[in-house]
Every structure is written in structure tokens, then in C-alpha cells.
N, C-alpha and C positions, 0 to 999 in steps of 0.2 A: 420528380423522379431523377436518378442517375442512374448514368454510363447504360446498356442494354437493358441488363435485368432489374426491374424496377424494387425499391429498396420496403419490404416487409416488415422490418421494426428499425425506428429509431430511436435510438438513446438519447435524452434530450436532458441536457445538464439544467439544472434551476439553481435560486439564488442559495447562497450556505446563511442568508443574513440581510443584508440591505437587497430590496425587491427591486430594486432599477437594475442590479446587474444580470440581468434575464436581457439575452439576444435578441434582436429583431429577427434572426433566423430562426431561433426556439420558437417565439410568439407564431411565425409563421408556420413551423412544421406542427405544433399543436393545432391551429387553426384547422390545417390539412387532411390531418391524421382522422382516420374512420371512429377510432377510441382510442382512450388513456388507460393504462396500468398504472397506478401508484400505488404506491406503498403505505400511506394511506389518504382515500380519498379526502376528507375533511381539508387537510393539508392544503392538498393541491385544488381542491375548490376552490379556496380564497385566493388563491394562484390565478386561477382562473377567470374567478370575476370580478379581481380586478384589470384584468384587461380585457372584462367582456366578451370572452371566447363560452361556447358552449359545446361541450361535448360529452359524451356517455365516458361513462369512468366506469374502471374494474378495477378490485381490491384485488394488488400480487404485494404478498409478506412471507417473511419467513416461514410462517406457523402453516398457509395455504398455499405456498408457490409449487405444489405437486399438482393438486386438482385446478387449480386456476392457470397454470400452466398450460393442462391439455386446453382446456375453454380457447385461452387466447392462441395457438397451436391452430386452432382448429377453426377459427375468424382468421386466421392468416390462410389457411387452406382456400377456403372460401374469397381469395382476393385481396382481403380488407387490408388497410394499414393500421399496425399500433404506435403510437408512441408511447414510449416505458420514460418514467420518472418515477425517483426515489424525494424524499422530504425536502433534501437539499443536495447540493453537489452532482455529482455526474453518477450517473445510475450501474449497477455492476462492480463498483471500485467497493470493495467489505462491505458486500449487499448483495439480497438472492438472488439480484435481477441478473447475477454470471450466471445461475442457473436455465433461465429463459434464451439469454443469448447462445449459448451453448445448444440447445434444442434445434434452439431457431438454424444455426449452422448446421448441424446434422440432418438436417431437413432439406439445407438447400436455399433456404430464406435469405436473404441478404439483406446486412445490418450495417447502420449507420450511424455514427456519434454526433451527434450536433454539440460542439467543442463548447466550455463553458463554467463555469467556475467548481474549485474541485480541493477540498481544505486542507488536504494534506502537502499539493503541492503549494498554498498559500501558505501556508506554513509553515513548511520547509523552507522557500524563500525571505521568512521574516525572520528566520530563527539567528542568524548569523555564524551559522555552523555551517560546518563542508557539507557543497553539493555535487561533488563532482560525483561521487558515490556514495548510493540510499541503498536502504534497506526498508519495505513497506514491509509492516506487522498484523496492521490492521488493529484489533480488540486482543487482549487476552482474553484467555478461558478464565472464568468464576471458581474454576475448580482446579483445587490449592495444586494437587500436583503437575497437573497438566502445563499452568503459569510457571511451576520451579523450570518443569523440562522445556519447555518452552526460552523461556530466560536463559539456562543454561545454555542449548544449543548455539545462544547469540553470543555467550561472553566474551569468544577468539575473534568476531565478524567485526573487521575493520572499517564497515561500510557507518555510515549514520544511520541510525535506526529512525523509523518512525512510526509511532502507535497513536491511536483514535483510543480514546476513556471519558466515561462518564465523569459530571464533577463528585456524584458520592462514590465514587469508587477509587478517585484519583490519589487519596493518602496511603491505601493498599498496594494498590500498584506503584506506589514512587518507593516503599517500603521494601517491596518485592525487587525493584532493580536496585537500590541501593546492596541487600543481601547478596542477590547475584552474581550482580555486574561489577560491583565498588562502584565506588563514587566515581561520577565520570560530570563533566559539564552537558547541561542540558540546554534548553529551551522550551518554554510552557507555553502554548499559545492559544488563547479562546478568544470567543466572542468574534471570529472573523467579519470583518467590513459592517460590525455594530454599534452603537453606541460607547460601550463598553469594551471594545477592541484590545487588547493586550497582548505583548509579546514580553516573557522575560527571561532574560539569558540567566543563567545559575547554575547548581549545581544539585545533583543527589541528595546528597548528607543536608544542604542550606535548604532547596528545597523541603525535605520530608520534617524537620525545624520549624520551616513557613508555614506549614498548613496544617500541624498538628492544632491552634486552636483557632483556627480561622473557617470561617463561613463558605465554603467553595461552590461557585454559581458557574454556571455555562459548560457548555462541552469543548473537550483539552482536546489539542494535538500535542503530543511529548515527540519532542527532538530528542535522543541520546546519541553523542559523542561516538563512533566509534572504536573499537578497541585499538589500543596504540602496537604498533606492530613490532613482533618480537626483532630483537637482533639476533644474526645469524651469528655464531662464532666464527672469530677469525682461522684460519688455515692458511699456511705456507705452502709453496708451490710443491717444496721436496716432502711435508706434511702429506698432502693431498697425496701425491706419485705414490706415499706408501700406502695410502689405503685401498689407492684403486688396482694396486697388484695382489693387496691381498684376497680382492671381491673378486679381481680374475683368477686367481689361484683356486680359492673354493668355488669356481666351476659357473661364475657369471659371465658374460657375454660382455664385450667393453660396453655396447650399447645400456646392458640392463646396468653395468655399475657406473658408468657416468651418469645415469638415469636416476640409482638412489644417492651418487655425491650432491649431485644439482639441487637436490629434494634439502638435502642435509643441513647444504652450506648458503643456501639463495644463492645458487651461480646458474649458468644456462647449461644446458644439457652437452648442446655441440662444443662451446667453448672445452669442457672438461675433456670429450671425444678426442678434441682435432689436438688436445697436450700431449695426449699419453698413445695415439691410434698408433 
């Protein structure tokens, strides 16, 4: 237990792939824990014995995390501890179990992460694209229009994207950003810390080329590039002077028109204020 209030659910990350990289901390809070929620038990059985832990398991999934919700809710009332795990990776991250932990805070519960391998930051680290600023996407929607709006919304976001796809899904969707987005450099990453391990830097257009007749195995993390940032046009000083007389003449406030020149031109607000104040 930590700090006063003792901790009600843990999130307990498992392996995305090779099974040794499971924590001796995880090992232990499973050991701990009153019961498991997975996502699906079968899964985390084998999790399980192979390191000879024994504990009662509950099925939390998409399709049941309403009424198995209140269940686990309600063994938390009563005292108990759970630990929440999903198949692989960290539990909560484009999984229901946000739905649980969400509960669980509304109640009062106090939740914990037991820190631990998690694919999209692994895969954003291998992609050799900019990290400094992401964008998580998580899945597209299956359903056609939802992906265009979807896709669309992203086209101006300067950030790096990154989306979770199935491999039979993964030629539609590179198909979908290529229409969208335009061709932008990507990175395709599967098979995390497996045998079969892969990262490959490319592109769009080369991509959706690559796998029109190829065999595609494993679950993708997609890197995409993000959008390259527009240039501002340039403006002269005596340029600028006349616009911002003319936005105080029809009745703006210098505040609101160095507010829309700043917008305009990528300059800063007060710089524009302290020229013409």
C-alpha cells in the first residue's frame, strides 16, 4: 500500500511481446492483489502460470465493462484490491479499462500504475521521427466516414501522429492517410521485442506500393510525419502600421487588433501592442 489512503486498483502494464519483460514489481502486485480484471482471462492465465501466481480472474472487455464494472466497483467497496490488466501493454491507454479507472476516481478509490511496457511509446522511440511533439490517435473507426473526419481533423496538426491497426486493416488505412494527409514520411512498427521485430521508416505513397501484394502479419504502430508548418507572409513594419489603423478605425480596441495581426502574421501579440500603443 501507499502514501495514507491505501491504493483500490492497479494498473499493472504486462509484456506487448517477449514475456521476461514483465517487472518484478508487476509479478508482485499481481501476487497481492485480491483479483484480476483482464481483458481476456485465457491471455493472462498463461501470464499467470507461468510464474506460478494464482489468483481469481474477471472478464472486463469492451462488449461487458458496464455490468462487470459495477461487480468489480463493488469488491472494491468491500475492501478488496484489483489489479486491472489488458492482453499487453499498459491497461487504460485505447482500452476500456479508462472506463474503470474513471469510476474508480469518482468514487474515491485510489489508482495506481505499475509503470511497464506500453507500444506506442516503443514505437515512437524506434520510428526515427520527431518526438518532441505526438499526437496519440489510438484505432480508427471502421466506418468510412468517421476515418475521412477523422483524418481530416489531423491534416494541419504539426504534431507526429500515432495510431494502433490491425495487420488486415493496415492497407486501408495507409490508403486513407495517403488521400487525406498526402504523402508524408512514416514509420511502420510491429512485432514489438519479438522475434520478428520490425521498424521501417518510408513513406505513404511507397508504403501503400509495399503491401498492396504482400502477406501482412502482426499488429502496426503507424508513425505519421506531422504536417509541415505553414509560412506566415511577410509584412513590413509601415505594411503592418497601416493595417492596424485601419482595425482601430473600424472600431477594434488596439488590444483586439494586435490580437488578430499576431494571429495573421505569426508575431506575438504584445510585440505588435508596444509598435503602434
Amino acid at each position: 500500500m501507499e502514501g495514507k489512503k491505501p491504493v483500490s486498483l492497479y494498473l499493472v502494464a504486462t509484456p506487448i511481446g517477449n514475456m521476461n519483460d514483465i517487472s518484478p514489481r508487476a509479478l508482485e502486485t499481481l501476487e497481492k492483489a485480491d483479483f484480476i480484471a483482464a481483458e481476456d482471462t485465457r491471455v493472462t492465465g498463461k501470464l499467470l502460470a507461468r510464474y506460478g501466481i494464482k489468483k481469481p480472474l474477471i472478464s472486463y472487455y469492451e462488449h461487458n465493462m458496464m455490468q462487470r464494472g459495477e461487480v468489480i466497483l463493488e469488491r472494491l467497496r468491500q475492501g478488496e484490491v484489483c489489479a486491472l490488466v489488458s492482453d499487453a501493454g499498459m491497461p487504460a491507454i485505447s482500452d476500456p479499462g479508462e472506463m474503470i479507472v474513471r469510476q474508480c476516481m469518482e468514487e474515491g478509490f485510489k489508482v495506481s500504475a505499475i509503470p511497464g511496457p506500453c507500444a506506442m511509446v516503443c514505437a515512437l522511440a524506434m520510428s526515427g521521427l520527431s518526438t518532441k511533439r505526438f499526437t496519440f490517435e489510438g484505432f480508427l473507426s471502421t466506418a468510412k466516414n468517421s476515418r475521412r473526419e477523422h483524418l481530416l481533423s489531423l491534416k494541419d496538426d504539426t504534431h507526429t501522429l500515432v495510431f494502433y491497426e490491425a495487420p488486415h486493416k493496415l492497407l486501408g488505412t495507409l490508403e486513407d492517410m495517403l488521400e487525406y494527409l498526402g504523402d508524408r514520411k512514416i514509420a511502420l512498427v510491429r512485432e514489438i521485442s519479438k522475434i520478428y521485430e520490425e521498424a521501417i521508416q518510408t513513406s505513404l505513397a511507397q508504403a501503400v506500393e509495399e503491401y498492396k501484394d504482400k502477406n501482412i502479419l502482426g499488429e502496426f504502430v503507424i508513425i505519421v510525419e506531422g504536417a509541415k508548418k505553414k509560412e506566415q507572409p511577410a509584412i513590413s513594419e509601415n505594411e503592418l502600421e497601416k493595417e492596424f489603423l485601419l482595425l482601430t478605425e473600424s472600431g477594434k480596441s488596439k488590444t483586439e487588433a494586435a490580437k488578430e495581426l499576431a494571429a495573421k502574421y505569426g508575431m506575438h501579440k504584445r510585440d505588435i501592442y508596444e509598435m503602434f500603443k
